[in-house]
N, CA, C and O atoms as a Tripos MOL2 file, in Angstrom:
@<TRIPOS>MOLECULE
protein
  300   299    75     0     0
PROTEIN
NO_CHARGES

@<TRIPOS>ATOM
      1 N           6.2720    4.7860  -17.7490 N.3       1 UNK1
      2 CA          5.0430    5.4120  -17.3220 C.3       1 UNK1
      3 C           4.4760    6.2240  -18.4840 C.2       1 UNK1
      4 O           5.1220    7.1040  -19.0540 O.2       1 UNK1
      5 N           3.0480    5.8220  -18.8440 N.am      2 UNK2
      6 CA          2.8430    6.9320  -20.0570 C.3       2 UNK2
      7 C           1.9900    8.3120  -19.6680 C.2       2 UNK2
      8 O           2.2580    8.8030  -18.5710 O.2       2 UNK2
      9 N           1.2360    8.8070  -20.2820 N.am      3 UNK3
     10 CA          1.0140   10.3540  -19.6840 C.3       3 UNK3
     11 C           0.2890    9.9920  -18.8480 C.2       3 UNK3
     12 O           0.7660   10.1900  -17.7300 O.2       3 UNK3
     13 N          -0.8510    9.4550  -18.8450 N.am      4 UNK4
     14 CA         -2.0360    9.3170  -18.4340 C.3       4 UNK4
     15 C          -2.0760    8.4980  -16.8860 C.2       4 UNK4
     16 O          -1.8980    7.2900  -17.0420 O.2       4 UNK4
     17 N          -2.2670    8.8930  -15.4710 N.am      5 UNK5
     18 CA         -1.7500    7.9880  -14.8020 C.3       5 UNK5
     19 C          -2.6110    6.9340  -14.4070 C.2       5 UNK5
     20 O          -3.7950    7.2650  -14.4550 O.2       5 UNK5
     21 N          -2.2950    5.1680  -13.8400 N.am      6 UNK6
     22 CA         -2.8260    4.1900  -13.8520 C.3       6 UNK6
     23 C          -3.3200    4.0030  -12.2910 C.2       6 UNK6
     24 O          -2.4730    4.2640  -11.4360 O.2       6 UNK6
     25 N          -4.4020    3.6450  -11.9240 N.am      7 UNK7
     26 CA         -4.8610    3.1550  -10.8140 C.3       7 UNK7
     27 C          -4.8650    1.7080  -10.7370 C.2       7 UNK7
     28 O          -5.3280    0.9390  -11.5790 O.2       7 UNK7
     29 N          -4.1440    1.3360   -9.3330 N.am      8 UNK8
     30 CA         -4.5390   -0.1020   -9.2560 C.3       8 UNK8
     31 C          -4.7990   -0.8130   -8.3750 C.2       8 UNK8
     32 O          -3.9520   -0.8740   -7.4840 O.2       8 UNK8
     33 N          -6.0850   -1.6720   -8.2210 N.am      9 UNK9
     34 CA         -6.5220   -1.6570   -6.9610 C.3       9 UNK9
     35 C          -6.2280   -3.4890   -6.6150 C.2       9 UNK9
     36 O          -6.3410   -4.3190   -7.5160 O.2       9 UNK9
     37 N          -5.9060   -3.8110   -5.3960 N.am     10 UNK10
     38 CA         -5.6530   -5.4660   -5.3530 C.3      10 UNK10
     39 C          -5.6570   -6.0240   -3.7660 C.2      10 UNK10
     40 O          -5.2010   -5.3280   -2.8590 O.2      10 UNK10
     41 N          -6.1790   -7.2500   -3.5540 N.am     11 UNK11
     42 CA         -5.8710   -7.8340   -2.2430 C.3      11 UNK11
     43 C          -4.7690   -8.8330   -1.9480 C.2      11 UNK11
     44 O          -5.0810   -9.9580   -2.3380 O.2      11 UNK11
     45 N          -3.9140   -8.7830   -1.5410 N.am     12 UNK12
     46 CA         -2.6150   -9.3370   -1.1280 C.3      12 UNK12
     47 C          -2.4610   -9.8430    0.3080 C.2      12 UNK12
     48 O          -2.7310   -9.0340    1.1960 O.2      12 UNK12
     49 N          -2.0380  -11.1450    0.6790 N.am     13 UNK13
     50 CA         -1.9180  -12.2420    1.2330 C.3      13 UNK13
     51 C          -0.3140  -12.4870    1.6110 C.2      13 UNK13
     52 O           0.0540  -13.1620    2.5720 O.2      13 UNK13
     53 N           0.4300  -11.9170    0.8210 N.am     14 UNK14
     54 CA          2.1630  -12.2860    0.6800 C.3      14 UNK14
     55 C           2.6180  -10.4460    0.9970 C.2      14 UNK14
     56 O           1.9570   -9.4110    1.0790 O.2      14 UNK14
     57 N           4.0900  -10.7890    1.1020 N.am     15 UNK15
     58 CA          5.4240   -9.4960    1.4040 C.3      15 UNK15
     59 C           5.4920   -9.0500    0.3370 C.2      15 UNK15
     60 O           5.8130   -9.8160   -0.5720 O.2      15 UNK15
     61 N           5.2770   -7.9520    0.1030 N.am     16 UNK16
     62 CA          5.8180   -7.0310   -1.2510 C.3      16 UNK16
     63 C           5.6660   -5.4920   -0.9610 C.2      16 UNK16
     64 O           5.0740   -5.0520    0.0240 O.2      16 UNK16
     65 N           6.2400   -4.7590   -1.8860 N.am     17 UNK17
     66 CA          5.7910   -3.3380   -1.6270 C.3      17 UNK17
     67 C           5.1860   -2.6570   -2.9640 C.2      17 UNK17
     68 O           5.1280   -3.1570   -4.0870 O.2      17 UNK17
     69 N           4.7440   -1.3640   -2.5340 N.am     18 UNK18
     70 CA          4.3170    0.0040   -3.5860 C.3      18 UNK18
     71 C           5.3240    0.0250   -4.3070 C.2      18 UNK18
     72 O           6.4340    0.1280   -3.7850 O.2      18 UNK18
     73 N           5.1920   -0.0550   -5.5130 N.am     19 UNK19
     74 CA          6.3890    0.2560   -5.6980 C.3      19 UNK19
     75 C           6.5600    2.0720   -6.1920 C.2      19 UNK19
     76 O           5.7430    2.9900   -6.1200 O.2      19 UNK19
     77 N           7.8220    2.0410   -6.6320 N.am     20 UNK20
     78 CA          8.7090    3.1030   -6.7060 C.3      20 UNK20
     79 C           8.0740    3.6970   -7.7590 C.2      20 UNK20
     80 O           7.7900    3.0920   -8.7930 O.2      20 UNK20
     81 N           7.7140    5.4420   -7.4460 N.am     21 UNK21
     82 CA          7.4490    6.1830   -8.6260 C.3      21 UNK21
     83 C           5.6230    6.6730   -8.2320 C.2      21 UNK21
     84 O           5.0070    7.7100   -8.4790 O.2      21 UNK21
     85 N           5.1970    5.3490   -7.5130 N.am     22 UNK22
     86 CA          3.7540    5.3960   -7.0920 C.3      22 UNK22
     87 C           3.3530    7.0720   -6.3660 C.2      22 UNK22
     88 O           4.0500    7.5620   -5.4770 O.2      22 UNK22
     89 N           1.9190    7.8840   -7.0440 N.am     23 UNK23
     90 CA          1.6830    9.5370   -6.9940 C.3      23 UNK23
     91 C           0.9140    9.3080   -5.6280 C.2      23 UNK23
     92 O           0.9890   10.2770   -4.8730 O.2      23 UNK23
     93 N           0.2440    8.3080   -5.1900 N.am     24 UNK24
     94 CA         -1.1190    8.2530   -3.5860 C.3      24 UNK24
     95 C          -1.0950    6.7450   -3.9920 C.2      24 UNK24
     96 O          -0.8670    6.1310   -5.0340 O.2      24 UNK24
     97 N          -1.4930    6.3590   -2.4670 N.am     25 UNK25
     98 CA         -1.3750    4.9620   -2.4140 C.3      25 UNK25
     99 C          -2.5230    5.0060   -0.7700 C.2      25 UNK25
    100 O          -2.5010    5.8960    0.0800 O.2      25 UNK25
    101 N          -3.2600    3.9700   -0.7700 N.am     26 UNK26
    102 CA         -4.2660    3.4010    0.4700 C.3      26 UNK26
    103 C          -3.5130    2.2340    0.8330 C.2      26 UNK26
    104 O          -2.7620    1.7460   -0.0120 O.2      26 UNK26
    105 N          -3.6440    1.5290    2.3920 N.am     27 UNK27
    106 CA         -3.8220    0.1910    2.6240 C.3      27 UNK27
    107 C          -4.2850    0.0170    3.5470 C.2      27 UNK27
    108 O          -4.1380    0.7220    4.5450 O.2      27 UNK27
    109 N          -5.1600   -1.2470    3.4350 N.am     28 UNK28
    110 CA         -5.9820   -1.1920    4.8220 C.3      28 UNK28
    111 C          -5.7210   -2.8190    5.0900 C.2      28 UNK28
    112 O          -5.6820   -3.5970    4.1370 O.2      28 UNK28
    113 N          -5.5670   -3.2160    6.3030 N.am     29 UNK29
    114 CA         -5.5080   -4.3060    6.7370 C.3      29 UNK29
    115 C          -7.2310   -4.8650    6.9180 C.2      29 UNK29
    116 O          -8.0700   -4.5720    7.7700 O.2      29 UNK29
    117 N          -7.2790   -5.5150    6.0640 N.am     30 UNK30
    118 CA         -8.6910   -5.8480    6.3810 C.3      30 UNK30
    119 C          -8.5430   -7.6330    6.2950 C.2      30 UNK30
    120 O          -9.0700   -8.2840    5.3920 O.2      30 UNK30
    121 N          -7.7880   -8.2000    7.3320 N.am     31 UNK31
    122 CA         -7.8480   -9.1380    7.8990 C.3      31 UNK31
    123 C          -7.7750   -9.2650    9.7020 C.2      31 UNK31
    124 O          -8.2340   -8.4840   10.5360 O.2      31 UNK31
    125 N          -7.0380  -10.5220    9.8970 N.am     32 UNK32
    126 CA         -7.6850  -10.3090   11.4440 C.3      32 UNK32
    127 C          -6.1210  -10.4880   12.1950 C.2      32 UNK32
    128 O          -5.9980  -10.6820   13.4040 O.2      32 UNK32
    129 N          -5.0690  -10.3930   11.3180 N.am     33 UNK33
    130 CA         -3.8780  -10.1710   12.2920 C.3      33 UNK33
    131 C          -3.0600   -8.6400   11.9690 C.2      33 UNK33
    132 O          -3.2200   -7.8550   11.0350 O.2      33 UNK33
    133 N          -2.2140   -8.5940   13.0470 N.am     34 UNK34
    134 CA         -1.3640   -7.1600   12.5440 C.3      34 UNK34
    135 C          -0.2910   -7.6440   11.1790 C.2      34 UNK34
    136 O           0.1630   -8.7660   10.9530 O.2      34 UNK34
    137 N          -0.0390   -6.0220   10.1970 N.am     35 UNK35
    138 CA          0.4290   -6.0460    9.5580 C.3      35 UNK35
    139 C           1.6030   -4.9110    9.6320 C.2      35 UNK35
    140 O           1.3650   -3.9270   10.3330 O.2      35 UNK35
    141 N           2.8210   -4.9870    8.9710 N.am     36 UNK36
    142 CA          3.6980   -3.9430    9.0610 C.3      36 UNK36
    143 C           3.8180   -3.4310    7.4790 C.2      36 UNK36
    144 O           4.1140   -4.1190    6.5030 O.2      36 UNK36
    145 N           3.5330   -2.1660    7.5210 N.am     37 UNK37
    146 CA          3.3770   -1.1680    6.2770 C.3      37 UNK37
    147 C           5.0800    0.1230    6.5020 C.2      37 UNK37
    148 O           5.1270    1.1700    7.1480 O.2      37 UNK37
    149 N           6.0180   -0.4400    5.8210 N.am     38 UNK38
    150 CA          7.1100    0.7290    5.7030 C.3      38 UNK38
    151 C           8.0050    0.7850    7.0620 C.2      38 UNK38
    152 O           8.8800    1.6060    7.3400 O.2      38 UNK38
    153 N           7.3640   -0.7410    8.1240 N.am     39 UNK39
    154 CA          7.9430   -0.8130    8.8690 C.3      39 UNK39
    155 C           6.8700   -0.3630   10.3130 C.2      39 UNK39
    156 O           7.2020   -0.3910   11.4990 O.2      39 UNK39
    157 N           5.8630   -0.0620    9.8750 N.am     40 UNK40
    158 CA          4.9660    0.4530   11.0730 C.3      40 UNK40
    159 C           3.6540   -0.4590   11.1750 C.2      40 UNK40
    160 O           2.9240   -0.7970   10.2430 O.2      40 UNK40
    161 N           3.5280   -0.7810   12.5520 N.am     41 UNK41
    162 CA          2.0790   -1.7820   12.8030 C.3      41 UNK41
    163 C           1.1700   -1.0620   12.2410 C.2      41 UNK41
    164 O           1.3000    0.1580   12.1370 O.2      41 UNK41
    165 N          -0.0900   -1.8500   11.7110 N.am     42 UNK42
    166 CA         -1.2240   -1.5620   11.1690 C.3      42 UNK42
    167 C          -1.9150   -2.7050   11.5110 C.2      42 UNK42
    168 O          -1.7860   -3.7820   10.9290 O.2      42 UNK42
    169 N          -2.9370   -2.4060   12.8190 N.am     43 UNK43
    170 CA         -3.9990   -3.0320   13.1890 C.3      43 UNK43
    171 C          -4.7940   -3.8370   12.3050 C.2      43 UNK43
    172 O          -4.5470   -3.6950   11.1070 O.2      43 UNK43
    173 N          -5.7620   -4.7130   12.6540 N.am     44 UNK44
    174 CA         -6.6900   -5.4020   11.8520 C.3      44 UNK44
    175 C          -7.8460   -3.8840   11.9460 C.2      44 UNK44
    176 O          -8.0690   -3.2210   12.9590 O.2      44 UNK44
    177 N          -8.3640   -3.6860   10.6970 N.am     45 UNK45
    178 CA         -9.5100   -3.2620   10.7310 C.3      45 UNK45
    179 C          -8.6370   -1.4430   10.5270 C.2      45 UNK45
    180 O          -9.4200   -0.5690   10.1570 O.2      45 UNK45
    181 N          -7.2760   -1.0280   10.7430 N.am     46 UNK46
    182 CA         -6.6820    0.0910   10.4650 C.3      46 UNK46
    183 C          -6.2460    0.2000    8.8500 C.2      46 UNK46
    184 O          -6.2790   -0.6920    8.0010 O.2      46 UNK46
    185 N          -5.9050    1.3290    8.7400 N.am     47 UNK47
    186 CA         -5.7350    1.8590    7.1400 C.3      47 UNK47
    187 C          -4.5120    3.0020    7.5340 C.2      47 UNK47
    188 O          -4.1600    3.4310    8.6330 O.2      47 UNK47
    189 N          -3.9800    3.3270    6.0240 N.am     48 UNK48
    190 CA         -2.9580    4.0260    6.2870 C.3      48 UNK48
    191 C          -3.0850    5.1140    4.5170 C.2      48 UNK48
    192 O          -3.3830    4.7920    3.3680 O.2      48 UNK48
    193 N          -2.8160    5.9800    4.9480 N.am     49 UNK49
    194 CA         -2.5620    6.2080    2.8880 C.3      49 UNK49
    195 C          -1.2290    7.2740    3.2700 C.2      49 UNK49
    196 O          -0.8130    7.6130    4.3770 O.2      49 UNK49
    197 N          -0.7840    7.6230    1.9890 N.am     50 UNK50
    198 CA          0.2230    8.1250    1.1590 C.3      50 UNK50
    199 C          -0.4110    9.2180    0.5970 C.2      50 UNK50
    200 O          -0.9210    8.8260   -0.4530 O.2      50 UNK50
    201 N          -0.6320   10.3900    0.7710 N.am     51 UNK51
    202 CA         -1.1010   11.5380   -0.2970 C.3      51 UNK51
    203 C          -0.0750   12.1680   -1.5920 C.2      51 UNK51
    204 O           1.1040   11.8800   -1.7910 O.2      51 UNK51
    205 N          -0.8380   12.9940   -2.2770 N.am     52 UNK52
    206 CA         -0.3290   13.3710   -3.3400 C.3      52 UNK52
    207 C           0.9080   14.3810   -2.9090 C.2      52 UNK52
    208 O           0.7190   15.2080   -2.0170 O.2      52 UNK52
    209 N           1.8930   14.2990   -3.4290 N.am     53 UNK53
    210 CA          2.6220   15.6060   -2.6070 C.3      53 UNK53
    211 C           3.5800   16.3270   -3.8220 C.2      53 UNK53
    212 O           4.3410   17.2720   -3.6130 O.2      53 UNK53
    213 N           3.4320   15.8700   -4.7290 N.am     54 UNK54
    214 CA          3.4880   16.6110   -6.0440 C.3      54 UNK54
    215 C           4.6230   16.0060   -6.8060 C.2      54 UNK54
    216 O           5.0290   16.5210   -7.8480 O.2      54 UNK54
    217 N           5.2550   14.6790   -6.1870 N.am     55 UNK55
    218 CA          6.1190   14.2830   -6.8050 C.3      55 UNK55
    219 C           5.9480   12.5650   -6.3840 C.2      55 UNK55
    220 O           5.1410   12.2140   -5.5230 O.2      55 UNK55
    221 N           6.7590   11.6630   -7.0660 N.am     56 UNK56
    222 CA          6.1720   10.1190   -7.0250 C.3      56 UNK56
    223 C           7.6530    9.4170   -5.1430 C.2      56 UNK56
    224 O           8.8460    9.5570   -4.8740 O.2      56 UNK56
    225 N           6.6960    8.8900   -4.6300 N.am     57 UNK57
    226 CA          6.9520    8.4380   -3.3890 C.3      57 UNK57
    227 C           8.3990    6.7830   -4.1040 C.2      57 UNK57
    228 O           8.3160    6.0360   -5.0780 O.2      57 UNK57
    229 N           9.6420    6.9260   -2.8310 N.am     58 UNK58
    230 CA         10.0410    5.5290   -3.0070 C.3      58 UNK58
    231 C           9.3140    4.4280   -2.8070 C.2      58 UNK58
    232 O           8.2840    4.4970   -2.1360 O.2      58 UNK58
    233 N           9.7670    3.1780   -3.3920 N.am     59 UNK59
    234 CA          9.1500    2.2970   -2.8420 C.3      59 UNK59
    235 C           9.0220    2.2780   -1.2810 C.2      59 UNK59
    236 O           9.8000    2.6360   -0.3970 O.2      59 UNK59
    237 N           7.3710    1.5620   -1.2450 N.am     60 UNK60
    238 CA          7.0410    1.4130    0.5520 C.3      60 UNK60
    239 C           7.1350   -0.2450    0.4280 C.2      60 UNK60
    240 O           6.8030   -0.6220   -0.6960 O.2      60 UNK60
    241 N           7.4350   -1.0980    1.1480 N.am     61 UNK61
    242 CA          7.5650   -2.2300    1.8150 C.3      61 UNK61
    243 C           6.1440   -2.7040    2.8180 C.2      61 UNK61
    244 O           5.5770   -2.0740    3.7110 O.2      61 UNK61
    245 N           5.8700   -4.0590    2.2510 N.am     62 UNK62
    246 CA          5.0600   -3.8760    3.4330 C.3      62 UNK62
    247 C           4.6820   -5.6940    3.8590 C.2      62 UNK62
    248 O           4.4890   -6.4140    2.8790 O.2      62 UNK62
    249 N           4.6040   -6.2550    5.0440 N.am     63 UNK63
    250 CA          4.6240   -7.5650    5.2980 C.3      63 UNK63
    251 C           3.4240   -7.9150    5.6960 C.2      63 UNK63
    252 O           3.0410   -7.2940    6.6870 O.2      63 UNK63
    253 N           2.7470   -8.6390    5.2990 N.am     64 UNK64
    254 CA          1.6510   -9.3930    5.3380 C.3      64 UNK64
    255 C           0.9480  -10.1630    6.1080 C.2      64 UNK64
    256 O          -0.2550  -10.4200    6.1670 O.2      64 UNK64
    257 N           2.1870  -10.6150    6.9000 N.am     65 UNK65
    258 CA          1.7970  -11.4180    8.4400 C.3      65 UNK65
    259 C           0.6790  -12.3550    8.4270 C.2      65 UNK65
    260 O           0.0840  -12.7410    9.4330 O.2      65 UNK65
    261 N           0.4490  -12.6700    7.3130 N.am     66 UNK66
    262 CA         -0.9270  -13.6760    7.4980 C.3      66 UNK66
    263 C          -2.3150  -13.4540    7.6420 C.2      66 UNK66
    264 O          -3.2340  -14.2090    7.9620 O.2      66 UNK66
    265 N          -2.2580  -11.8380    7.2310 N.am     67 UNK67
    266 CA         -3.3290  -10.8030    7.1690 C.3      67 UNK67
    267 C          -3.2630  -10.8110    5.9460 C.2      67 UNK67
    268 O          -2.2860  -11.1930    5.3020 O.2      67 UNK67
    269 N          -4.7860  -10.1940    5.2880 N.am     68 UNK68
    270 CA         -4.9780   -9.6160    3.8330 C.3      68 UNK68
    271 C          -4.9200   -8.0250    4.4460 C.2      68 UNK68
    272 O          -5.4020   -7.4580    5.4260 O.2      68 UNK68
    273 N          -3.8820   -7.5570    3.0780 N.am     69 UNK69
    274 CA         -3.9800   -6.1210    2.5780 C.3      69 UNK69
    275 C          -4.6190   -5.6410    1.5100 C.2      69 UNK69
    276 O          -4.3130   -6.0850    0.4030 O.2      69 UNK69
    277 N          -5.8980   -4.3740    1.6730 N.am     70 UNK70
    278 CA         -6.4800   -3.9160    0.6010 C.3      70 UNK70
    279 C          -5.5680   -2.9230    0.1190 C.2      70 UNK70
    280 O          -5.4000   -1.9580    0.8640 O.2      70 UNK70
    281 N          -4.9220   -2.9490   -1.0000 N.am     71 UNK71
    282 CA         -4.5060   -1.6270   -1.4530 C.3      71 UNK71
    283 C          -4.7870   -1.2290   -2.7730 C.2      71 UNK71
    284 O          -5.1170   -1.9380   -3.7230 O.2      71 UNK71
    285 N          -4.5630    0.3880   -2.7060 N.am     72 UNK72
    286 CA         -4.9070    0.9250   -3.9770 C.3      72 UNK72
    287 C          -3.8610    2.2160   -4.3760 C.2      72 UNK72
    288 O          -3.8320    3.2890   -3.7750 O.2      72 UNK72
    289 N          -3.1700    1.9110   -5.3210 N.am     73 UNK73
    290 CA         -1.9620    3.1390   -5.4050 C.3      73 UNK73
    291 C          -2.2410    3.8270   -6.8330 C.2      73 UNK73
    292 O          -2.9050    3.2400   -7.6870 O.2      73 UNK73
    293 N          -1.7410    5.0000   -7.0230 N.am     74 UNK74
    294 CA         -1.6290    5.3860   -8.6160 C.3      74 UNK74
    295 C          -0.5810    5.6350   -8.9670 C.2      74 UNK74
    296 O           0.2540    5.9210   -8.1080 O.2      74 UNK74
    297 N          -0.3600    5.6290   -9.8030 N.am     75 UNK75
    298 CA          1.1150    5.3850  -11.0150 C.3      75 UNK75
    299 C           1.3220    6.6630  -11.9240 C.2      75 UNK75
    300 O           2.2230    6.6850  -12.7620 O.2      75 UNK75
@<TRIPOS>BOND
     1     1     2 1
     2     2     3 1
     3     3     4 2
     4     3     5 am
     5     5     6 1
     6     6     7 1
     7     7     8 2
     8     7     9 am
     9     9    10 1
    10    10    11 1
    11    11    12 2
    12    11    13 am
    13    13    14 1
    14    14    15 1
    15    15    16 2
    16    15    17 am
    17    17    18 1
    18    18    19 1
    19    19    20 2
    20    19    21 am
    21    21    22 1
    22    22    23 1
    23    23    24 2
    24    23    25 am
    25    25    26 1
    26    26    27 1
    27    27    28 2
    28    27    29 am
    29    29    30 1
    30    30    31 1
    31    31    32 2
    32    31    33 am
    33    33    34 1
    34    34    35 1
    35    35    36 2
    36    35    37 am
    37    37    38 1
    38    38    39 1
    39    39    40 2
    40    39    41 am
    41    41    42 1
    42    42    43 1
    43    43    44 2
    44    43    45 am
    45    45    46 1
    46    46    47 1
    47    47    48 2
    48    47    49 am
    49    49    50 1
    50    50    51 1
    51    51    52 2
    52    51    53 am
    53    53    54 1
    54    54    55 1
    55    55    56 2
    56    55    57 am
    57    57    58 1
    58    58    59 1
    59    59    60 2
    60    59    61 am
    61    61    62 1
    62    62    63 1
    63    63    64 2
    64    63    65 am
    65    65    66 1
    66    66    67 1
    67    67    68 2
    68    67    69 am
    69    69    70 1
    70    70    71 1
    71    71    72 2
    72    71    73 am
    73    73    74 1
    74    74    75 1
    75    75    76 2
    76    75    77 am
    77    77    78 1
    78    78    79 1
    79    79    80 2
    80    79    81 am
    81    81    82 1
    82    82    83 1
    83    83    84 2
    84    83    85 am
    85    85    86 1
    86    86    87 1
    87    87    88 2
    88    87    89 am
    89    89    90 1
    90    90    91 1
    91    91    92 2
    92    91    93 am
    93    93    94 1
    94    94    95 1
    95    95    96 2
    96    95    97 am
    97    97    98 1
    98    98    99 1
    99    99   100 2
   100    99   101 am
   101   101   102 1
   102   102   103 1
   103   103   104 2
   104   103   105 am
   105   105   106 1
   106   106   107 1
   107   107   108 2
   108   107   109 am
   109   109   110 1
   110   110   111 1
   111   111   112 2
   112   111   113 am
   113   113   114 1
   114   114   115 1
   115   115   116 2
   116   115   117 am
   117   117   118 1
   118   118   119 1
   119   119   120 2
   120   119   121 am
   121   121   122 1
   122   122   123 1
   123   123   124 2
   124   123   125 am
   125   125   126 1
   126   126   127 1
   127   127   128 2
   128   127   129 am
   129   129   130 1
   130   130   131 1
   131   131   132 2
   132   131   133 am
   133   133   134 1
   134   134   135 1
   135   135   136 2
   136   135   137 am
   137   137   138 1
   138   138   139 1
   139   139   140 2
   140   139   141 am
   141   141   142 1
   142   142   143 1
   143   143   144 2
   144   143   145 am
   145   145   146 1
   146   146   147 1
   147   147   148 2
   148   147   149 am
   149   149   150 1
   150   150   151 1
   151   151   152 2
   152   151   153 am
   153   153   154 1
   154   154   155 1
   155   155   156 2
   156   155   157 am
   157   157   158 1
   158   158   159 1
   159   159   160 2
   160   159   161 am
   161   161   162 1
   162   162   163 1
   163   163   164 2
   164   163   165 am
   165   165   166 1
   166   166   167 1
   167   167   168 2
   168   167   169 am
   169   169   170 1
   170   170   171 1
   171   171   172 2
   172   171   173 am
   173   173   174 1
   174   174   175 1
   175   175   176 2
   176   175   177 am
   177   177   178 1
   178   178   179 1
   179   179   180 2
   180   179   181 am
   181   181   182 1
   182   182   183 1
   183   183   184 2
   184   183   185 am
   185   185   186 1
   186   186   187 1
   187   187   188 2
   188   187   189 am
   189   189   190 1
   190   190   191 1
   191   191   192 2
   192   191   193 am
   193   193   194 1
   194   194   195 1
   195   195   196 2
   196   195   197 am
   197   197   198 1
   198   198   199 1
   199   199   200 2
   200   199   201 am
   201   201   202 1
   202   202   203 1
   203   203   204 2
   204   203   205 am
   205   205   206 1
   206   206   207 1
   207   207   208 2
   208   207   209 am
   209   209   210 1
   210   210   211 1
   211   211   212 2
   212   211   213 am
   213   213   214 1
   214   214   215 1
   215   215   216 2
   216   215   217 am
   217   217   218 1
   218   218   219 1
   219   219   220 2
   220   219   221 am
   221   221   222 1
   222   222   223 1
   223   223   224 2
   224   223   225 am
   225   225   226 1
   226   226   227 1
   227   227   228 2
   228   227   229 am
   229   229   230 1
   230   230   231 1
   231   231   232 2
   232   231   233 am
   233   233   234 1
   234   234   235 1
   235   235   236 2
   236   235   237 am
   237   237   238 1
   238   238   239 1
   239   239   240 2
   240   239   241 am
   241   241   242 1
   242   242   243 1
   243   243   244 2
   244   243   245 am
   245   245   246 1
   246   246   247 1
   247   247   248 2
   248   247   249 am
   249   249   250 1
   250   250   251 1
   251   251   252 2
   252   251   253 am
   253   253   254 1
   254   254   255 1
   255   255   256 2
   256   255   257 am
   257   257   258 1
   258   258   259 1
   259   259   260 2
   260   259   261 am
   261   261   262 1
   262   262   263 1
   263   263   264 2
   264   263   265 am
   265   265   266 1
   266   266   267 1
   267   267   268 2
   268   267   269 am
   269   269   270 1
   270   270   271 1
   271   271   272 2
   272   271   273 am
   273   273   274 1
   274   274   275 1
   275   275   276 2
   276   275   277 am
   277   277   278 1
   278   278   279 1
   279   279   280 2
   280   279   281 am
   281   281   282 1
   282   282   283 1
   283   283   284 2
   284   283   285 am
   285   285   286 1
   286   286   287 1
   287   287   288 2
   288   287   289 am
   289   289   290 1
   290   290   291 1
   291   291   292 2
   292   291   293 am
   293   293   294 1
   294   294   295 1
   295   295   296 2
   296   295   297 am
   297   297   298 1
   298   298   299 1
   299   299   300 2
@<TRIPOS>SUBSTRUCTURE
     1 UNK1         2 RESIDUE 1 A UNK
     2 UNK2         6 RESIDUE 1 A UNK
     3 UNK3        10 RESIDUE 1 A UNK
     4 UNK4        14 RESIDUE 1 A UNK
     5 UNK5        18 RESIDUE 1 A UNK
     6 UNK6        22 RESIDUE 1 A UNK
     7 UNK7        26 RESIDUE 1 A UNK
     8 UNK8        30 RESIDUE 1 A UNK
     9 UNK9        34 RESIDUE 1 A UNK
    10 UNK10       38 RESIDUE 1 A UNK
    11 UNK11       42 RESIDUE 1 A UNK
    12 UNK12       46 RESIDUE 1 A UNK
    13 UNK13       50 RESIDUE 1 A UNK
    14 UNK14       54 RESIDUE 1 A UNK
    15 UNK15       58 RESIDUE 1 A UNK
    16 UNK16       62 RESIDUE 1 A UNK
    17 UNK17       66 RESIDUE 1 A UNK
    18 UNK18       70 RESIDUE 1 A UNK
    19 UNK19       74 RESIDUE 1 A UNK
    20 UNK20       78 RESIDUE 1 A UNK
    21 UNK21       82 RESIDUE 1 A UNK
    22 UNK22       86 RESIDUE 1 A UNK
    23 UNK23       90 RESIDUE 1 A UNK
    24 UNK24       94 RESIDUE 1 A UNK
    25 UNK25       98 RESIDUE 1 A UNK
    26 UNK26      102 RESIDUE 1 A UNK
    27 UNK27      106 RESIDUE 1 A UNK
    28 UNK28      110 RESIDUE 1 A UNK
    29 UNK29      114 RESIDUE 1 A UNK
    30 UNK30      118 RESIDUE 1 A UNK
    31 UNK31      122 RESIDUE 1 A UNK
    32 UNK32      126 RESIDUE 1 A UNK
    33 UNK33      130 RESIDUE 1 A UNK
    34 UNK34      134 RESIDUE 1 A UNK
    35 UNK35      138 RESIDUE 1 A UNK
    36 UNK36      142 RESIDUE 1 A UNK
    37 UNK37      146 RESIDUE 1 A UNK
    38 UNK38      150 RESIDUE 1 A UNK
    39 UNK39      154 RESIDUE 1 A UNK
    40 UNK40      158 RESIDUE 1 A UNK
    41 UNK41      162 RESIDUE 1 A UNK
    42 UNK42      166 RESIDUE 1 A UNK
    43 UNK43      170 RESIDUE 1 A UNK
    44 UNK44      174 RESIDUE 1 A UNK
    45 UNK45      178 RESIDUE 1 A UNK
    46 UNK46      182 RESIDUE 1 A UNK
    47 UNK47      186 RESIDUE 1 A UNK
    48 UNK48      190 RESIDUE 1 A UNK
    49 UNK49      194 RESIDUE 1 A UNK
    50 UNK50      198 RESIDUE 1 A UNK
    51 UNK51      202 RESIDUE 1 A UNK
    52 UNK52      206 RESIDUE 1 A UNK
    53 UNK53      210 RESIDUE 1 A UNK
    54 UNK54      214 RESIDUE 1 A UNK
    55 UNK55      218 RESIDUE 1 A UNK
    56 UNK56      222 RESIDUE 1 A UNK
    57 UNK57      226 RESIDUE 1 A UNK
    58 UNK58      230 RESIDUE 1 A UNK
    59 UNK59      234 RESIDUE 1 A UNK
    60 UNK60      238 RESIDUE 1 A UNK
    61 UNK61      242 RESIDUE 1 A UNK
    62 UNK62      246 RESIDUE 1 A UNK
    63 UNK63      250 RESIDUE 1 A UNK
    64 UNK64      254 RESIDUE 1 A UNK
    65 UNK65      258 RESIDUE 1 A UNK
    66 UNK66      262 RESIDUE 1 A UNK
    67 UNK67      266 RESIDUE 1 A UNK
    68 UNK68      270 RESIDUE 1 A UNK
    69 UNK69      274 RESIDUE 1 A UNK
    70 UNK70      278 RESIDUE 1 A UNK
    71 UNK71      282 RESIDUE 1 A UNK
    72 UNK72      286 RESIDUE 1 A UNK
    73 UNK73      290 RESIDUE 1 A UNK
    74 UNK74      294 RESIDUE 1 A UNK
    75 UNK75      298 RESIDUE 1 A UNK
């Protein structure tokens, strides 16, 4: 990680997570089935974020279900 921190914004289709170290993170299901974020439903058309809390979050997990996820985390 260098000083300066990185934003990154992407739409995802497949299982993966935030990863580890990530400072705030968004996701919004902006498709038309449910999605599970860290293990918790997230509606079509629902969002979820991660705030700053002064130190970097573990990785979050999150499954895709055949929904698109908007997310946006910083590094």
């Amino acid at each position: 990680m260098g000083i300066l921190a990185q934003t990154i914004e992407k739409e995802v289709t497949a299982d993966g997570e935030l990863p580890t170290g990530f400072l705030f993170a968004s996701v919004k299901n902006v498709g038309s089935q449910p999605v599970l974020v860290n293990g918790v439903t997230l509606a079509a058309g629902e969002a979820k974020s991660y705030p700053f809390v002064g130190k970097g979050y573990q990785a979050i997990p999150y499954q895709a279900g055949g929904s698109t996820l908007r997310i946006l985390y910083t590094l």
